[in-house]
C-alpha positions in Angstrom: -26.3 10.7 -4.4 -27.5 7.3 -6.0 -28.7 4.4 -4.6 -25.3 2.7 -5.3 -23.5 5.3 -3.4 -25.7 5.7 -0.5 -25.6 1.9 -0.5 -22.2 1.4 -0.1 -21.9 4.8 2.1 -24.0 3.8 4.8 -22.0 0.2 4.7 -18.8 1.6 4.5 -19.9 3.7 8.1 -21.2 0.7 9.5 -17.0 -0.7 9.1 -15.4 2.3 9.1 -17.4 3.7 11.9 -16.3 1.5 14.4 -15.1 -1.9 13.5 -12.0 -1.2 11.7 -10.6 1.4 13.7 -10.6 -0.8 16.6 -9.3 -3.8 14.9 -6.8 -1.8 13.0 -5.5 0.2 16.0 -6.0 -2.8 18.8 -4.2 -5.2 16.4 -1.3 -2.8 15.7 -1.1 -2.0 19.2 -1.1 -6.0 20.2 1.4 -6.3 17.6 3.7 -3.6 18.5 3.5 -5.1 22.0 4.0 -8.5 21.5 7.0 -7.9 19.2 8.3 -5.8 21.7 8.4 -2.8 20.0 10.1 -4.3 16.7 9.3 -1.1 14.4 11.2 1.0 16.8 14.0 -1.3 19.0 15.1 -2.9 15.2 14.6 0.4 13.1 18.4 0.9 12.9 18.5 -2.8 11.2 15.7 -2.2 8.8 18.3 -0.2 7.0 21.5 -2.6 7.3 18.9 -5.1 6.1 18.2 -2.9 3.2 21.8 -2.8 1.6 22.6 -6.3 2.9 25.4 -7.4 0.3 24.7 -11.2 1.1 20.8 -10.7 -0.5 21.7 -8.4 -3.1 24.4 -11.1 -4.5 21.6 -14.0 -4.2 19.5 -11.7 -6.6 18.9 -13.3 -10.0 19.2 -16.4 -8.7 15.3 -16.7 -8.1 13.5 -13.3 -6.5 14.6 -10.1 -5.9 17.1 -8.3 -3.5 15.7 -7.1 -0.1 16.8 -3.4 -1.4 14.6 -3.7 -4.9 12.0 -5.4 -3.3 11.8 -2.1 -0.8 12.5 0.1 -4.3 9.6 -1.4 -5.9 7.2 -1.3 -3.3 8.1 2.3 -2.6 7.7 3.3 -5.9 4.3 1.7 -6.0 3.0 3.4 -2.9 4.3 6.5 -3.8 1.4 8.2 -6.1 -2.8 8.0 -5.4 -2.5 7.8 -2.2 0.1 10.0 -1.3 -1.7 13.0 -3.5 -5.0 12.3 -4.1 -6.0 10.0 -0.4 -4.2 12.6 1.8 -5.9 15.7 0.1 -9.1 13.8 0.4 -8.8 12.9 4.5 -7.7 16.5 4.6 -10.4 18.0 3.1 -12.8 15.8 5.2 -11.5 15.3 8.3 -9.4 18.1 8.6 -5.7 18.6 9.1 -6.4 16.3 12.5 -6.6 13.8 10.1 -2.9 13.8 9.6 -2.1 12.6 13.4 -4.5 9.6 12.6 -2.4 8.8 9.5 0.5 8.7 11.5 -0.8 6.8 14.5 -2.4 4.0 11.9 1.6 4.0 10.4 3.4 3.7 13.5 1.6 0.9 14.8 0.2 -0.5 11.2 4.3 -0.9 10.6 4.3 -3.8 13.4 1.3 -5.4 11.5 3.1 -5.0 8.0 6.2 -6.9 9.9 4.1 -9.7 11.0 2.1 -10.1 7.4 5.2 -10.0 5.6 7.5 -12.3 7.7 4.7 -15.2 7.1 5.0 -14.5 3.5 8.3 -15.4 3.3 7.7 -18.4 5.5 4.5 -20.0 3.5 6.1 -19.1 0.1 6.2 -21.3 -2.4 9.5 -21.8 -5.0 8.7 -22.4 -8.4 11.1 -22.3 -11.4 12.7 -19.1 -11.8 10.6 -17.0 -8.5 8.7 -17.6 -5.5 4.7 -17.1 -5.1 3.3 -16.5 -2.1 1.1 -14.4 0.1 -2.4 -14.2 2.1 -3.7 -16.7 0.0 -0.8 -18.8 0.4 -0.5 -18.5 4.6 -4.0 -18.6 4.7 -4.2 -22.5 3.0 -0.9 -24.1 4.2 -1.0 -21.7 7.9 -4.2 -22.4 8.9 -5.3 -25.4 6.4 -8.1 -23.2 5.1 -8.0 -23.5 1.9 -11.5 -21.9 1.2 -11.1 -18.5 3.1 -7.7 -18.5 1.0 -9.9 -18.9 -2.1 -12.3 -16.0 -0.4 -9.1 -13.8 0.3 -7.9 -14.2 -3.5 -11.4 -13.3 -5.1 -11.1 -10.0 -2.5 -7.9 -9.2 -3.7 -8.4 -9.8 -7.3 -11.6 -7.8 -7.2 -10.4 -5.4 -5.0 -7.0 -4.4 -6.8 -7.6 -5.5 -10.1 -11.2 -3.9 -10.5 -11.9 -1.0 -8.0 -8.5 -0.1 -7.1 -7.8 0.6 -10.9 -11.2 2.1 -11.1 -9.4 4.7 -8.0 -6.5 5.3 -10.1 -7.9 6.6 -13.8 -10.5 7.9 -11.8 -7.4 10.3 -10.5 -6.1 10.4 -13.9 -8.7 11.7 -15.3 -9.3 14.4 -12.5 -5.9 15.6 -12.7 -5.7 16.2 -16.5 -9.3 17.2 -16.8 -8.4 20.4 -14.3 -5.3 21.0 -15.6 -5.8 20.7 -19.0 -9.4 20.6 -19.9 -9.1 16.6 -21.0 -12.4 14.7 -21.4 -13.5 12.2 -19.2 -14.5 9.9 -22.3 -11.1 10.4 -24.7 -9.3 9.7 -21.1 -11.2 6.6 -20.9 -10.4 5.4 -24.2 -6.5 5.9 -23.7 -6.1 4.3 -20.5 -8.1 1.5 -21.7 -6.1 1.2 -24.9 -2.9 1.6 -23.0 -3.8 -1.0 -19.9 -4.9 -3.3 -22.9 -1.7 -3.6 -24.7 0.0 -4.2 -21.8 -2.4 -7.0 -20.0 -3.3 -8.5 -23.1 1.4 -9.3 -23.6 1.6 -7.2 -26.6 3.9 -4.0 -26.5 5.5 -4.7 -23.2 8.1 -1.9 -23.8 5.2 0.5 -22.2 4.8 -1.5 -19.1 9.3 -1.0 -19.0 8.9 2.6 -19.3 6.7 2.8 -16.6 9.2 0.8 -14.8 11.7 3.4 -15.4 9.9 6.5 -15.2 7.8 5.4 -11.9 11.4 5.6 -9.5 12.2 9.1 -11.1 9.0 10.8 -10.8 8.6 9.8 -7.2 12.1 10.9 -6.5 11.1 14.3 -8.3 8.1 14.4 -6.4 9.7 13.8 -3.2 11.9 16.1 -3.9 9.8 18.9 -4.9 8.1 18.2 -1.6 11.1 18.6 0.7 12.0 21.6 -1.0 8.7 23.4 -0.5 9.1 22.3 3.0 12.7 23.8 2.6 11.5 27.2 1.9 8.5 27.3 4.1 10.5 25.9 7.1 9.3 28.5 9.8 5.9 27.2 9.4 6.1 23.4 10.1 5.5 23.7 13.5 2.4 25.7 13.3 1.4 23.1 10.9 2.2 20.6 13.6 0.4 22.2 15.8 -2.7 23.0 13.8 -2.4 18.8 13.0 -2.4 18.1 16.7 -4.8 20.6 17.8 -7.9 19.7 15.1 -6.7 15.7 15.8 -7.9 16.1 19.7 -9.9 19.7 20.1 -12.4 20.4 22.1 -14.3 22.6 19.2 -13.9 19.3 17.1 -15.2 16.6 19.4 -18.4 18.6 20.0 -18.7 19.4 16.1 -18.0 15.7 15.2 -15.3 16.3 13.4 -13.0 14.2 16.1 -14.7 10.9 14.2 -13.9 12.4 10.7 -10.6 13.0 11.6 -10.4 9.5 12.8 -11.4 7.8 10.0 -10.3 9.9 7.6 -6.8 9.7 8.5 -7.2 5.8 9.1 -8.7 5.0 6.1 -7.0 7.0 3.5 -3.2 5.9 6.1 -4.4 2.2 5.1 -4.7 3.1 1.4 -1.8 4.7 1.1 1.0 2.5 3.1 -1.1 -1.0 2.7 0.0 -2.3 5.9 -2.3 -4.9 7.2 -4.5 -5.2 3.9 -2.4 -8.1 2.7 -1.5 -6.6 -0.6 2.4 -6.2 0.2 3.1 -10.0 1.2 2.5 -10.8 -2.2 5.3 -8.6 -3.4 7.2 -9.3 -0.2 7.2 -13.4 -0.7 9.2 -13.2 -4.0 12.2 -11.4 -2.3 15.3 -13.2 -2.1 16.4 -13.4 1.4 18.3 -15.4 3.9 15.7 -15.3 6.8 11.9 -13.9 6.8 12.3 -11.6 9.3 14.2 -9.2 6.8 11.6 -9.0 4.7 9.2 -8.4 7.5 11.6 -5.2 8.6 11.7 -4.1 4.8 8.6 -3.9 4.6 7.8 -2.4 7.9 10.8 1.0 7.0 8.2 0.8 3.8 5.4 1.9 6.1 7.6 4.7 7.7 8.9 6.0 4.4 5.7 6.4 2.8 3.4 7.7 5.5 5.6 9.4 8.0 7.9 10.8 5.2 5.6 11.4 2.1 2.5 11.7 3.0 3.5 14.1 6.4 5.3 16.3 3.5 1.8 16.3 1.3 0.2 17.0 4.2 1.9 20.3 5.2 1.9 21.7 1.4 -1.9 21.3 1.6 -2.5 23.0 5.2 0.2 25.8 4.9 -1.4 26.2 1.5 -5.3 26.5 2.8 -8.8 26.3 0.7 -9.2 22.9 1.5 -11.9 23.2 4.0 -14.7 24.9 1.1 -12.9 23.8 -2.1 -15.1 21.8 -4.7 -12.0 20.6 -6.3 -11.5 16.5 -5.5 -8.6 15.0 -4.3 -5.8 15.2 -6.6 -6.9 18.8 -7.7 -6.6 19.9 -4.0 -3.1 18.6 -4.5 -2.6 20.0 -7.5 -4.2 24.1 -6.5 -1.6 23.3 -3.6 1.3 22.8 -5.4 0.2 26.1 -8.2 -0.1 28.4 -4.8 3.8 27.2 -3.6 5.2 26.9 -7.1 3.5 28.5 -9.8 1.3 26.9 -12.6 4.2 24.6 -13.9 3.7 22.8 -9.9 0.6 21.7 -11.3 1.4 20.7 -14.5 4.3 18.5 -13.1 1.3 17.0 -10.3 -0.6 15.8 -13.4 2.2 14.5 -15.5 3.4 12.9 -12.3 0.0 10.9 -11.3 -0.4 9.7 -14.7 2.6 7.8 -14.5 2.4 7.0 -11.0 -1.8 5.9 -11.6 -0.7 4.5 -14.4 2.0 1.6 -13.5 -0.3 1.1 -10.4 -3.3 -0.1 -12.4 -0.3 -2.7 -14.2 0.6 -3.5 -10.5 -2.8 -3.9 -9.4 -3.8 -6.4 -12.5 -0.5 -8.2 -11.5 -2.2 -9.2 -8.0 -5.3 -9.9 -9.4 -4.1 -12.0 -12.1 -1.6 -14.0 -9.5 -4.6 -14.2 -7.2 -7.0 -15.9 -9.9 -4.3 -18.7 -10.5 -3.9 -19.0 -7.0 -7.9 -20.2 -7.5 -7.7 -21.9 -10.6 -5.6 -21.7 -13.7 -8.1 -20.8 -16.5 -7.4 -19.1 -20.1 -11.3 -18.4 -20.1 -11.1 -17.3 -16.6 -8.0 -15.0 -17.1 -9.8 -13.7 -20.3 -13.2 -12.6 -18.5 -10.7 -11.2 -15.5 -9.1 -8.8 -18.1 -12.3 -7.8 -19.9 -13.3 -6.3 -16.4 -10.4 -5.0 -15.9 -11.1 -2.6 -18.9 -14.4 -2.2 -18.0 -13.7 -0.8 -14.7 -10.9 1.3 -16.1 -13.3 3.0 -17.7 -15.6 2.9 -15.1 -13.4 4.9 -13.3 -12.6 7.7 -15.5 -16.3 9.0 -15.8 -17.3 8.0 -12.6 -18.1 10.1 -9.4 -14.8 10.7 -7.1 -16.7 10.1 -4.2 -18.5 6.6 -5.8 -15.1 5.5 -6.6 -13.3 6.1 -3.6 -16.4 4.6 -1.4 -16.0 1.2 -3.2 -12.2 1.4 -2.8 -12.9 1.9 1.4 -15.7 -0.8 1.2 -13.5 -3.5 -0.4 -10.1 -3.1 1.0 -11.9 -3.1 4.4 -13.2 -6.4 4.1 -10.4 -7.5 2.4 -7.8 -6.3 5.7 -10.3 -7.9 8.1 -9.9 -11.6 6.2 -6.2 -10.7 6.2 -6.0 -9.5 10.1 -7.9 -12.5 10.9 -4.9 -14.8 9.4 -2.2 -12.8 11.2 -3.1 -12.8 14.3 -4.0 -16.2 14.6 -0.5 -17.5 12.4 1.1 -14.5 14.8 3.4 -17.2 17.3 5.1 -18.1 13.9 5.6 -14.8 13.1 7.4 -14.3 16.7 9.3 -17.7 16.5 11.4 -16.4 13.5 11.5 -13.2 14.7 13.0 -13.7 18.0 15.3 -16.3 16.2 16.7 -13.4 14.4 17.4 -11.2 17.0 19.1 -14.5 18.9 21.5 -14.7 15.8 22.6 -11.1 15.0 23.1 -11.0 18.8 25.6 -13.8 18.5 27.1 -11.5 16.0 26.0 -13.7 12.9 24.0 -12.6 9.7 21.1 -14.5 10.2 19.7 -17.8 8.3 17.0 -19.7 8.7 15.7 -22.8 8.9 11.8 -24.2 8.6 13.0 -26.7 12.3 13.5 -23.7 13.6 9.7 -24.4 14.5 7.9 -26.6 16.1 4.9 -26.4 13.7 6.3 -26.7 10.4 3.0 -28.0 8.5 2.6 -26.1 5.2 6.0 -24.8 4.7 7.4 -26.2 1.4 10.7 -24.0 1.4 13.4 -23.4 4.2 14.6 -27.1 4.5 18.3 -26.8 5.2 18.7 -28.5 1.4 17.2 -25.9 0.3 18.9 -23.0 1.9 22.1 -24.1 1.6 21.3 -24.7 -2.5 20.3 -21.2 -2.3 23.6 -19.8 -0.6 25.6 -21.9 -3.0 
């Protein structure tokens, strides 16, 4: 191990270790609470909200329908983390690692509620979408403009840089395994590739990914369920093998109760987002008719991807076995998985799949980096240098270490949630305001609209006016 890696090794055990278990957990749990349960009493409306007719015919207009905003962020959590994260807090925390994954769900969905609601209140309507996000609720919520700055140079270095880093880091695993690939001629493709696109030459590669992305994870999914399907009689050993190794006595006293832990929370928060203040980006340029359904899009988001997806990776790899001594890394675990359900072609589809899933992710990543470094200050030079390390940790990634990778991934979205958590909880009566002004209106049998006098504190909310709104409805 290098001195970089035991470096940020012993500081990611210093977060992970305690701190950010409790504050995720205690959070999502005061959330959950305070909300009155939202992610379970409104789950039934998550999904009326999703095909909500009146949204869908606002889209075009400026921002997106609640249902593609939901498409798009599914699509974009469907891939690393789901494969590569899941095989990774398997194969060191055990399958009790699972249980922790959903336990950081369940409650993290509350949390992705509250982040995204305040989104859609602080956003900000430009010409033809809307911007908003931590950043954004962070300045005009709290009047902090400089831990908004601090949030934006997280996120930009976080996503843009070590995320990306993350995903042709899996690339490269999955093709080297499966088809004896080089690390370098990987390296030099993805960069290539992620250039073109970032640089706003052939675009047409960025659309395919667009494309391709919703039907691989559909395929995926689908191969998923079906392995499920036909190895039916064993899910509830697998259950109980998840629920057994989560609270054991054999794996308190062997320490692997803390692995399991941590494990499962880190790689849940990886994989679903919620609370890291990545999704109310994506979740302010929505175009909706109240805040609140953007919050419950985003909070069926959490369920779909952790409770549906990643439970269904989850069982492949324990009914499947060999995680415990393998020396294969994350998305090869996946990938040996899939060969000893399916066959070699199992495999092969795993690869294909993550390249295109890895792939449109690092595009998606860059995205948040680049709105976050205009957030700070609109500079060509600036946006230049950003790019130029994008490449340079794309290539970083695909010879690096899977464990150096993956360490600075946990090191910087964990300081990055913390900044976001911070914001939440203390912007968290606004959150409650619109939400319980929801519930007031569909009770009264209307579809909810709102309006920024709704609140009594309405500093820092540019959009909502009933001007606005009723311009928007026109």
């Amino acid at each position: 191990m290098s001195i970089l890696e035991k470096g940020i090794t012993e500081a990611n055990d210093a977060m992970w270790g305690t701190i950010l278990i409790v504050v995720l957990l205690g959070l999502g749990l005061w959330f959950t609470v305070k909300t009155d349960f939202v992610q379970f009493r409104l789950f039934p409306e998550m999904f009326r909200v999703l095909f909500d007719k009146r949204s869908i015919s606002a889209a075009g207009k400026k921002g997106t329908s609640s249902f593609q905003a939901f498409a798009i962020s599914a699509a974009s959590r469907v891939g690393t983390g789901n494969m590569a994260g899941v095989a990774s807090a398997i194969a060191v925390g055990g399958p009790g690692a699972v249980f922790w994954m959903w336990l950081i769900a369940m409650l993290g969905s509350a949390t992705a509620f509250v982040e995204s609601t305040l989104a859609q209140v602080y956003k900000v309507p430009e010409k033809n979408q809307y911007r908003g996000g931590p950043a954004y609720y962070i300045e005009k919520g709290l009047n902090m403009r400089w831990l908004g700055i601090v949030f934006a140079v997280t996120i930009a270095f976080t996503y843009g840089l070590v995320f990306n880093s993350v995903q042709s880091n899996t690339i490269s695993l999955a093709f080297g395994g499966q088809f004896d690939f080089s690390k370098g001629w990987m390296a030099v493709v993805l960069t290539i590739l992620t250039a073109i696109v970032i640089f706003g030459g052939l675009k047409s590669i960025a659309q395919v990914a667009q494309y391709v992305v919703p039907v691989m994870a559909v395929l995926y999914i689908a191969l998923a369920v079906y392995i499920l399907a036909i190895n039916l009689d064993v899910v509830p050993d697998m259950i109980s093998i998840i629920f057994a190794n989560a609270f054991g006595f054999r794996e308190v006293v062997s320490g692997g109760f803390g692995a399991a832990i941590m494990m499962g929370i880190k790689r849940g928060l990886f994989s679903n987002e919620a609370g890291m203040g990545s999704a109310p980006n994506a979740a302010a340029t929505a175009e909706v008719t109240h805040p609140a359904k953007q919050g419950l899009i985003q909070a069926l988001g959490v369920f779909f991807d952790t409770i549906l997806i990643c439970s269904a990776t989850g069982f492949i790899l324990i009914s499947a076995g060999g995680y415990a001594d393998s020396k294969a890394d994350g998305i090869q675990l996946t990938q040996k998985a899939f060969e000893f359900h399916m066959g070699d072609w199992a495999a092969i589809f795993i690869a294909i799949a993550i390249f295109f899933f890895a792939y449109s992710s690092i595009l998606g990543n860059y995205y948040y980096g680049e709105n976050n470094i205009g957030y700070i200050k609109n500079s060509k030079w600036g946006l230049f240098i950003y790019r130029l390390a994008v490449l340079a940790m794309v290539v970083f990634g695909s010879i690096a270490t899977f464990d150096l990778v993956w360490a600075l991934a946990d090191l910087t979205m964990g300081i990055m949630a913390l900044i976001n958590l911070y914001a939440i909880t203390r912007l968290f009566k606004i959150a409650k305001r619109v939400l319980d002004d929801y519930v007031e209106q569909r009770k009264a049998g209307k579809d909810p609209t709102f309006y920024k006098d709704t609140l009594d504190n309405q500093n820092g909310i540019e959009f909502w006016d009933r001007e606005q709104t009723t311009e928007k409805e026109s």
